[in-house]
Biotite code that builds the C-alpha atoms (Angstrom):
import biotite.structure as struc

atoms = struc.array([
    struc.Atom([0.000, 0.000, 0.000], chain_id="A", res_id=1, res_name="UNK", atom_name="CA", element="C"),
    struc.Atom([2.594, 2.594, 0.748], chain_id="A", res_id=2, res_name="UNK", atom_name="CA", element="C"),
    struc.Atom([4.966, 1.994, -2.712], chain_id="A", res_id=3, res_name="UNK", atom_name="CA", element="C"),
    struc.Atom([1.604, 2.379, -4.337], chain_id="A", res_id=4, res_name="UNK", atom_name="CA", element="C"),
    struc.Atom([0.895, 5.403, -2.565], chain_id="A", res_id=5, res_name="UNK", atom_name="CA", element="C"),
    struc.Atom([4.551, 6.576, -3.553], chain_id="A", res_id=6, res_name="UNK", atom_name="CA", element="C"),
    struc.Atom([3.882, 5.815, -6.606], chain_id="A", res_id=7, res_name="UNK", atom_name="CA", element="C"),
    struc.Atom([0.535, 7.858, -7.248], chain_id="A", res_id=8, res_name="UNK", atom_name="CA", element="C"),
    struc.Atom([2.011, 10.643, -4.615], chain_id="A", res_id=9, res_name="UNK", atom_name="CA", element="C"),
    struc.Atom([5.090, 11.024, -6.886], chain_id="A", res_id=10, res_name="UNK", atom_name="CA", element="C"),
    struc.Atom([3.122, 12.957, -9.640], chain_id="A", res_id=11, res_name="UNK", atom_name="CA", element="C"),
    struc.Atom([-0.569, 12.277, -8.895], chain_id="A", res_id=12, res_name="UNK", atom_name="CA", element="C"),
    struc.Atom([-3.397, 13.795, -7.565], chain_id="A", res_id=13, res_name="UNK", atom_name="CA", element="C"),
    struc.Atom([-5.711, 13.883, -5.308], chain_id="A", res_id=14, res_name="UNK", atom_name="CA", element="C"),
    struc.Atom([-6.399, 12.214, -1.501], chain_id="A", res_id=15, res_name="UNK", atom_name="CA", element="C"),
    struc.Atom([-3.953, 9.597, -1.636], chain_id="A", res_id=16, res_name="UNK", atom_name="CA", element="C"),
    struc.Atom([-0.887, 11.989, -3.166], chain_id="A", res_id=17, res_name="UNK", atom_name="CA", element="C"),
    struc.Atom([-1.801, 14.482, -0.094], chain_id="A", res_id=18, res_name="UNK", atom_name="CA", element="C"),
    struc.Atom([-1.937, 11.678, 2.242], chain_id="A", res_id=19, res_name="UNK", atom_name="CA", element="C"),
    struc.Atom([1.532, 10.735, 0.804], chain_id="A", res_id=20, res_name="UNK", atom_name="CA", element="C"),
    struc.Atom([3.258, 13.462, 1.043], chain_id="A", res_id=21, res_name="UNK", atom_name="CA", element="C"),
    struc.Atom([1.536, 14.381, 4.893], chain_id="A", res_id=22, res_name="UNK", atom_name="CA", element="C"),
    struc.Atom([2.877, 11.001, 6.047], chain_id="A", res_id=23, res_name="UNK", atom_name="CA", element="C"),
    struc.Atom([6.434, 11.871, 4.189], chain_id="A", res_id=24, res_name="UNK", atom_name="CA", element="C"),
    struc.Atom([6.342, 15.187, 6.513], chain_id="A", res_id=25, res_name="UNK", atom_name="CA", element="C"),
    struc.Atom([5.441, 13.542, 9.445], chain_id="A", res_id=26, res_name="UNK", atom_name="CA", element="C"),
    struc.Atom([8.759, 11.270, 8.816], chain_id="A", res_id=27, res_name="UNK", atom_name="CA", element="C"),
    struc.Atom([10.954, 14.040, 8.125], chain_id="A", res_id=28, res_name="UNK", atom_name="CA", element="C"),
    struc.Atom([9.631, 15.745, 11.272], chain_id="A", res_id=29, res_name="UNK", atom_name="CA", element="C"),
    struc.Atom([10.339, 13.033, 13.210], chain_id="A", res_id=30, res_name="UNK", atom_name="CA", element="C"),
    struc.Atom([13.581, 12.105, 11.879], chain_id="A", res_id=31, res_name="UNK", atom_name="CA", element="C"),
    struc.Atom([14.737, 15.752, 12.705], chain_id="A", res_id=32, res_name="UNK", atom_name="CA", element="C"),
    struc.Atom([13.620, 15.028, 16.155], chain_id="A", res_id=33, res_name="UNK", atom_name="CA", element="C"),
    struc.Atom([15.338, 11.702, 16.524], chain_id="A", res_id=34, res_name="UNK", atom_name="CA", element="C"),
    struc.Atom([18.766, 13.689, 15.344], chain_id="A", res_id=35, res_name="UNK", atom_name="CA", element="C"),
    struc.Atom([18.233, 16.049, 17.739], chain_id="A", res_id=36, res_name="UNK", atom_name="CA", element="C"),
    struc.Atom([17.685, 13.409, 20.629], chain_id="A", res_id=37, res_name="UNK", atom_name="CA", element="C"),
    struc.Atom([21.029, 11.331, 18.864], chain_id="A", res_id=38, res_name="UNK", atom_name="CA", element="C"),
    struc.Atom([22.770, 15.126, 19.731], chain_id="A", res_id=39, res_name="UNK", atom_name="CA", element="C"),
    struc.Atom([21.500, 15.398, 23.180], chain_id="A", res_id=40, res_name="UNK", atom_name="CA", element="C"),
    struc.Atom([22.727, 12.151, 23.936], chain_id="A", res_id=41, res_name="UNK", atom_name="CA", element="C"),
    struc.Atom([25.965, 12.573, 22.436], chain_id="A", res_id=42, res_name="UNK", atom_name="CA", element="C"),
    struc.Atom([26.384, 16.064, 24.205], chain_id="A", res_id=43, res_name="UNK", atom_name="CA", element="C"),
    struc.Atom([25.844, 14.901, 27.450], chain_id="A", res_id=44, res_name="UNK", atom_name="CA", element="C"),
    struc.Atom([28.182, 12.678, 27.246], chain_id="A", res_id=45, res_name="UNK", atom_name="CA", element="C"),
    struc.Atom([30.682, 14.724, 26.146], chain_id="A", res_id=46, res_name="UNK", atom_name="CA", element="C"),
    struc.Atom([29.725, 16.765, 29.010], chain_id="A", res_id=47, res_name="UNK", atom_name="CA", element="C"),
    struc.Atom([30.014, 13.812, 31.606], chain_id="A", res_id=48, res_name="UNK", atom_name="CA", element="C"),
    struc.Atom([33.656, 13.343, 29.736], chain_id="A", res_id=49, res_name="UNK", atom_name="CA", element="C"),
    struc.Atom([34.616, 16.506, 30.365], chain_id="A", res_id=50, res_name="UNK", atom_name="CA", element="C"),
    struc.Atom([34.212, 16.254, 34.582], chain_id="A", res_id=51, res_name="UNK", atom_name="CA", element="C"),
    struc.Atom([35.137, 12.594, 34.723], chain_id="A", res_id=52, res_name="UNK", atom_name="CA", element="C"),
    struc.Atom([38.610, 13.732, 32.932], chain_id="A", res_id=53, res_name="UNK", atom_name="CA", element="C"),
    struc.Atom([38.936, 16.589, 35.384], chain_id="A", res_id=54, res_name="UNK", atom_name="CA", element="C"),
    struc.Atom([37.716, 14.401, 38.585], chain_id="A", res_id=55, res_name="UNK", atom_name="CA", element="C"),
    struc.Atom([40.549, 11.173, 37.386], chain_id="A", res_id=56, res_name="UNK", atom_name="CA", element="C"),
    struc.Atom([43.832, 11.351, 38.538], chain_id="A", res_id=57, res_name="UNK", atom_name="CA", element="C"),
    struc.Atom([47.000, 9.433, 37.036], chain_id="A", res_id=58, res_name="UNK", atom_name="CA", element="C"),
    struc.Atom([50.277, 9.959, 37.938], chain_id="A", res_id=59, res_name="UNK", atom_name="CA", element="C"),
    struc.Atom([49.088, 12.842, 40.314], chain_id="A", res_id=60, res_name="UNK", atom_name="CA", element="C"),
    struc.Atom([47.467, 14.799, 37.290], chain_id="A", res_id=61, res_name="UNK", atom_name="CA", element="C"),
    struc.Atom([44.155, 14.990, 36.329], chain_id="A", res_id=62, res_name="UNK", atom_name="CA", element="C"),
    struc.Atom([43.760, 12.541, 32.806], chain_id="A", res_id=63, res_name="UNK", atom_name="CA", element="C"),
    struc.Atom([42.445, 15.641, 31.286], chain_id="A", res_id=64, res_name="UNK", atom_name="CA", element="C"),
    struc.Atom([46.172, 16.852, 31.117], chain_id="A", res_id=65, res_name="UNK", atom_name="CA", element="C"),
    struc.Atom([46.866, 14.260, 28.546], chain_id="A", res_id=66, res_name="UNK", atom_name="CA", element="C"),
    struc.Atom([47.163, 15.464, 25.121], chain_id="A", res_id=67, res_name="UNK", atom_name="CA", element="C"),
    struc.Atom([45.473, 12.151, 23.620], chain_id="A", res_id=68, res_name="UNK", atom_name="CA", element="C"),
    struc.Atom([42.394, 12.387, 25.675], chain_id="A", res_id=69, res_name="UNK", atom_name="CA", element="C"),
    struc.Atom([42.605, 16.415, 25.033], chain_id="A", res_id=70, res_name="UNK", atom_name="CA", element="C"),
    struc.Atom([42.105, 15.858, 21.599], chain_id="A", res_id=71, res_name="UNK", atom_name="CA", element="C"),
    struc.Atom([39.965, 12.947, 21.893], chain_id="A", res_id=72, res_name="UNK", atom_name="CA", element="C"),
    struc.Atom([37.369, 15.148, 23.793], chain_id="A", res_id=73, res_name="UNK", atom_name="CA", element="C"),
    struc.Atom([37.982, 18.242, 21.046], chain_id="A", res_id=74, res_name="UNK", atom_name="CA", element="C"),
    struc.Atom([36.375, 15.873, 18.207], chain_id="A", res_id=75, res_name="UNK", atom_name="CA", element="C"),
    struc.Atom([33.896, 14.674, 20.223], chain_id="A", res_id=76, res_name="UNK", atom_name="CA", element="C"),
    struc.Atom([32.579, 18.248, 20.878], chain_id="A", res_id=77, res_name="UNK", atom_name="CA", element="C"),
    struc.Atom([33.305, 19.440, 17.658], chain_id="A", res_id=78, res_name="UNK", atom_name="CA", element="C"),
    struc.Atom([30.804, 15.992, 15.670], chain_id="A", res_id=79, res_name="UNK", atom_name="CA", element="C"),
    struc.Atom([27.939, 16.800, 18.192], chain_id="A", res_id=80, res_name="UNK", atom_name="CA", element="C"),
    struc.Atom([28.489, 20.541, 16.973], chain_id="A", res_id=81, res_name="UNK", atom_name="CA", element="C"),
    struc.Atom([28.375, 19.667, 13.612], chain_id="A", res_id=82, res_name="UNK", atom_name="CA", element="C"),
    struc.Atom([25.883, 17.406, 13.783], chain_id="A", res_id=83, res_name="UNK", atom_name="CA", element="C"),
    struc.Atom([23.537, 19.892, 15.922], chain_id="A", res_id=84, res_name="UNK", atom_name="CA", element="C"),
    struc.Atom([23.867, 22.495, 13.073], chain_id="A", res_id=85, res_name="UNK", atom_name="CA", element="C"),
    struc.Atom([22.902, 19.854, 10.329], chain_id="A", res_id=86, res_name="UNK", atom_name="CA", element="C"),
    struc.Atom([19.454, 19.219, 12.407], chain_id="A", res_id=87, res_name="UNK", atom_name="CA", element="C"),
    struc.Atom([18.515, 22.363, 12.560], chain_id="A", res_id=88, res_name="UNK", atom_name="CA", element="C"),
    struc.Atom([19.518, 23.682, 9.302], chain_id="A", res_id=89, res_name="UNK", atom_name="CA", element="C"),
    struc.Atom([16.936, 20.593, 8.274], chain_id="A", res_id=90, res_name="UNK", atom_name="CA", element="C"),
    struc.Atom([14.426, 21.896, 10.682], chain_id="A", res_id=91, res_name="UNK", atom_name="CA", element="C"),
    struc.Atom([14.292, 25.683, 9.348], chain_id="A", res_id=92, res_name="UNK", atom_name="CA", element="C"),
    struc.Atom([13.891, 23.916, 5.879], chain_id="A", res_id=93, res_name="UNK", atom_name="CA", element="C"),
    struc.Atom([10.765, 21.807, 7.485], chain_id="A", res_id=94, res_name="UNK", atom_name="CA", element="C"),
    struc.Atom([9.681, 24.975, 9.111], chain_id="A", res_id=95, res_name="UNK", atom_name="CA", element="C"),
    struc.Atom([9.960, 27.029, 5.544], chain_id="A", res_id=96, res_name="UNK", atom_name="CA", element="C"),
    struc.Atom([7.768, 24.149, 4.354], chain_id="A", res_id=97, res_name="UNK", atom_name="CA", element="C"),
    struc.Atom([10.367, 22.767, 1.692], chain_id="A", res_id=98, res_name="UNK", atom_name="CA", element="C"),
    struc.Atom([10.917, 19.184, 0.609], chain_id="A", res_id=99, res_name="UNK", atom_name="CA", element="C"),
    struc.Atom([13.417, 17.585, 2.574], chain_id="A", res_id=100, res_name="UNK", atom_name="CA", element="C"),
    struc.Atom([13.114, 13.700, 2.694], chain_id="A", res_id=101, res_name="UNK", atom_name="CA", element="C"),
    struc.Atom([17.079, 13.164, 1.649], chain_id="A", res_id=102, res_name="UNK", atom_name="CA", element="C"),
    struc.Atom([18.497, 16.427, 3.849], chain_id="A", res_id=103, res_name="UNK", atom_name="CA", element="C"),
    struc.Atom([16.025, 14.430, 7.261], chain_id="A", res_id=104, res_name="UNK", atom_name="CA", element="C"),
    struc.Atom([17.152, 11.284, 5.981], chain_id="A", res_id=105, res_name="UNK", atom_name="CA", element="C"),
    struc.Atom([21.308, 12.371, 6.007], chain_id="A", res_id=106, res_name="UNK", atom_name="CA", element="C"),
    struc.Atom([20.244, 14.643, 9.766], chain_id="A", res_id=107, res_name="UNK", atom_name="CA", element="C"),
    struc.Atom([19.065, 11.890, 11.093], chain_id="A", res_id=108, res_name="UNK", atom_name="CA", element="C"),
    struc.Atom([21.938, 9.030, 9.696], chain_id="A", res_id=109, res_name="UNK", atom_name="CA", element="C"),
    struc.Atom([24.605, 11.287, 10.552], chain_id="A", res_id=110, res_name="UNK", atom_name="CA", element="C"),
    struc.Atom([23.221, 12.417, 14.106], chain_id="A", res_id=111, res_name="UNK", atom_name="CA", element="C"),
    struc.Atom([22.300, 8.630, 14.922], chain_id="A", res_id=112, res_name="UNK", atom_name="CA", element="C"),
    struc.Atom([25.576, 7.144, 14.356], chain_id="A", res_id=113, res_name="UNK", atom_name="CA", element="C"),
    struc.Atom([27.517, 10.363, 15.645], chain_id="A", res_id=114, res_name="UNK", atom_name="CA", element="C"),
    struc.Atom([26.199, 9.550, 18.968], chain_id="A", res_id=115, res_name="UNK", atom_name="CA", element="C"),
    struc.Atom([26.721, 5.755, 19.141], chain_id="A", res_id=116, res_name="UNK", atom_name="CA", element="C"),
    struc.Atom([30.502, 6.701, 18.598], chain_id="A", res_id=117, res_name="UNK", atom_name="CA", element="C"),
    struc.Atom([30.796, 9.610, 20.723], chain_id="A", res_id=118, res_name="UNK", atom_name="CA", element="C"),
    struc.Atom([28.855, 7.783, 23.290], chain_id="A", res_id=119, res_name="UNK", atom_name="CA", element="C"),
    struc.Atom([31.240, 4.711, 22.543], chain_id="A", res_id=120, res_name="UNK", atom_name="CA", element="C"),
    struc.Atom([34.142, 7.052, 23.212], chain_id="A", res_id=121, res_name="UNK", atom_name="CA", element="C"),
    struc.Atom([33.024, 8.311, 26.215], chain_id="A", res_id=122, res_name="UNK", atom_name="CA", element="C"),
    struc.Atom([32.467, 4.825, 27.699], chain_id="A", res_id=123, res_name="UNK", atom_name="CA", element="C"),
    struc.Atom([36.538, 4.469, 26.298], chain_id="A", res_id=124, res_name="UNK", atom_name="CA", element="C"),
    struc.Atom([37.114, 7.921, 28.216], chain_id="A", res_id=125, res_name="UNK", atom_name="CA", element="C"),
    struc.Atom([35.815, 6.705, 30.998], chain_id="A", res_id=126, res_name="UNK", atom_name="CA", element="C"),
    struc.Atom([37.908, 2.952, 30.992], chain_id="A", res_id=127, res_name="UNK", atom_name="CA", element="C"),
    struc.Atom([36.341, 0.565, 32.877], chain_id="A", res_id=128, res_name="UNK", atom_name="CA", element="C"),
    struc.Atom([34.076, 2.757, 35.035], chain_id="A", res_id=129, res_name="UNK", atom_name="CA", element="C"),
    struc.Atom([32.324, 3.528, 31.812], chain_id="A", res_id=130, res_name="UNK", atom_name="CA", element="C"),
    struc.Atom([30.687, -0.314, 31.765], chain_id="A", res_id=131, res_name="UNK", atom_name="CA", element="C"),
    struc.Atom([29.733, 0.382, 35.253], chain_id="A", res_id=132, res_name="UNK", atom_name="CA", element="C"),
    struc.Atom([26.200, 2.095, 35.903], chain_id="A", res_id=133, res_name="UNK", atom_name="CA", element="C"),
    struc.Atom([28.289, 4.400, 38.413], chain_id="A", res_id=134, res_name="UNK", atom_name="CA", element="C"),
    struc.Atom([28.177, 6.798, 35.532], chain_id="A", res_id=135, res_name="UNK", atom_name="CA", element="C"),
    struc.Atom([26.007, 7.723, 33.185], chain_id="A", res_id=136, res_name="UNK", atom_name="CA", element="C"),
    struc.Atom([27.563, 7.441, 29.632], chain_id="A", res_id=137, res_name="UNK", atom_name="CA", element="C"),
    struc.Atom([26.593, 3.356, 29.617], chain_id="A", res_id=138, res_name="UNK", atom_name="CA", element="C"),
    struc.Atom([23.654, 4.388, 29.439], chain_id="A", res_id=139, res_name="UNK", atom_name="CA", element="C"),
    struc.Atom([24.107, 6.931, 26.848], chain_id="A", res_id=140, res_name="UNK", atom_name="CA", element="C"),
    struc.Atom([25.521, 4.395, 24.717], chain_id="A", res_id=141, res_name="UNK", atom_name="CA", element="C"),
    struc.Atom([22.518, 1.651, 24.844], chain_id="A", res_id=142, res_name="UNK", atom_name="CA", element="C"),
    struc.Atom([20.174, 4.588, 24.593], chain_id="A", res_id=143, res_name="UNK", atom_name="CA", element="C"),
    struc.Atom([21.920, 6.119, 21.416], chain_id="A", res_id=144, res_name="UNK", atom_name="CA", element="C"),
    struc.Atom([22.644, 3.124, 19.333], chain_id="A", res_id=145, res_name="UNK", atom_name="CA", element="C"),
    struc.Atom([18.333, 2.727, 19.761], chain_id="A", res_id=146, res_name="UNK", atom_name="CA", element="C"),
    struc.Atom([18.264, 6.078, 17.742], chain_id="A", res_id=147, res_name="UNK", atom_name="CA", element="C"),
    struc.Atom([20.051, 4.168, 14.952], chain_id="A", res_id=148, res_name="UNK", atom_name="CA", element="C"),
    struc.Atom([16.800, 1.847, 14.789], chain_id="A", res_id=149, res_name="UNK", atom_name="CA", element="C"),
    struc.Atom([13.914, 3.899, 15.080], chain_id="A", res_id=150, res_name="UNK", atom_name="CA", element="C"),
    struc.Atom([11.902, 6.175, 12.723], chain_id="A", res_id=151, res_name="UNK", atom_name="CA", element="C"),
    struc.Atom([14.014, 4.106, 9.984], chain_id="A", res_id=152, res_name="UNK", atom_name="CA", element="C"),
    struc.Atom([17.401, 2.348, 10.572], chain_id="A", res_id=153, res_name="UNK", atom_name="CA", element="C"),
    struc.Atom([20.585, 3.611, 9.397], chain_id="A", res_id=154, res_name="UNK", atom_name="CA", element="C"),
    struc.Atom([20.251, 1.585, 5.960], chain_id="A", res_id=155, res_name="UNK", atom_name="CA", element="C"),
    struc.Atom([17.058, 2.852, 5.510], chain_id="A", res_id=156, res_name="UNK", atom_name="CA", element="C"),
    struc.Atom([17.902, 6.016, 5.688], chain_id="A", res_id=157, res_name="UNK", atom_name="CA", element="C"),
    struc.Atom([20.914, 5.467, 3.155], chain_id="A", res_id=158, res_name="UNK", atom_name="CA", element="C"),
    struc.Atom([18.511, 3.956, 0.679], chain_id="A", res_id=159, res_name="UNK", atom_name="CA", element="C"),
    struc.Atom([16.708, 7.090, 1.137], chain_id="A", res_id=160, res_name="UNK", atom_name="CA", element="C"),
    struc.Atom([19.624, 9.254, 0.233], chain_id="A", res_id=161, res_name="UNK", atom_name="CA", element="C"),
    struc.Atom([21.086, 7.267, -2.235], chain_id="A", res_id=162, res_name="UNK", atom_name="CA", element="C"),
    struc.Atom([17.528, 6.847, -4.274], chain_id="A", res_id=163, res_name="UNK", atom_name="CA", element="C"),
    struc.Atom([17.255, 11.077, -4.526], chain_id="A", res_id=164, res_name="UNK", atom_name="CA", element="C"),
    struc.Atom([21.167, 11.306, -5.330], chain_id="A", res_id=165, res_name="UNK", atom_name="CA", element="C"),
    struc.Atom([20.703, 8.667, -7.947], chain_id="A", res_id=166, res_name="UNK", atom_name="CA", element="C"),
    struc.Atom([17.646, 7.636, -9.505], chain_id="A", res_id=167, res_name="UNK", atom_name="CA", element="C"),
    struc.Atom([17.528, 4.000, -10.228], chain_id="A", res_id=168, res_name="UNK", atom_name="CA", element="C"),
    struc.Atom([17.743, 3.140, -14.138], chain_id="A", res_id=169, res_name="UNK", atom_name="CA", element="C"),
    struc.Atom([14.125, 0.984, -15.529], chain_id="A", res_id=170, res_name="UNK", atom_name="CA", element="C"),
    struc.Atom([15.988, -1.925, -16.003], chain_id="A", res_id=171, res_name="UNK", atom_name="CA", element="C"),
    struc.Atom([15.920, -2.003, -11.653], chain_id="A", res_id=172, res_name="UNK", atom_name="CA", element="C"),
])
């Protein structure tokens, strides 16, 4: 029902092409809002790294001292950042009414698996006490690699990309 309601939505007319493209908003919408959760995720972790490597000592320094983990933390903040400023340049496009199934699609593929690595670092960050539900960024891991599934897994969302970069040939 819904490839034939692609397929009439695509250039028909009528109910079924406005319910089409009102259910295609809804999924961009929410897309945009699962990126924006991914972020969230991914920033408070980054947060939580940035106290835990201030709090941990090592060789009577704080680990934050240590030019690896400096710079591991730097790219962390700087993805969530980025990633931030994707979802809501996708938003003001929603808001402005446009088309923008492939621009939610990349928001939300990008965000989703942005956080399961920063989260993924953070739990590194954090060595063994990451695993440990002492702190929180275990947690931020299980629930960001979720966002990866919902409102469309990551391959789903590349199919969606990949089938507005490049339209199949009718021999597919």
């Amino acid at each position: 029902m819904v490839a034939d309601l692609g397929r009439r939505g695509a250039g028909g007319e009528g109910k079924d092409a406005d319910a089409f493209r009102a259910v295609e908003q809804d999924l961009n919408v929410a897309r945009v809002h699962t990126a924006a959760r991914a972020v969230g995720l991914a920033r408070a972790a980054v947060e939580e790294c940035l106290l835990y490597l201030q709090e941990r000592h090592q060789f009577d320094h704080p680990i934050g001292d240590f030019q690896a983990l400096r710079f591991m933390a730097a790219e962390m903040a700087a993805r969530v950042d980025q990633a931030r400023a994707f979802y809501q340049q996708v938003a003001h496009l929603i808001d402005l009414g446009r088309p923008c199934e492939r621009e939610a699609a990349m928001a939300k593929l990008l965000a989703t698996e942005m956080a399961v690595e920063v989260t993924g670092q953070a739990m590194q960050l954090h060595g063994g006490n990451g695993y440990t539900t002492e702190h929180r960024v275990e947690r931020y891991w299980r629930d960001a690699r979720l966002t990866t599934v919902f409102e469309g897994t990551s391959q789903i969302q590349q199919k969606i990309i990949s089938d507005r970069l490049l339209p199949r040939s009718p021999l597919c």
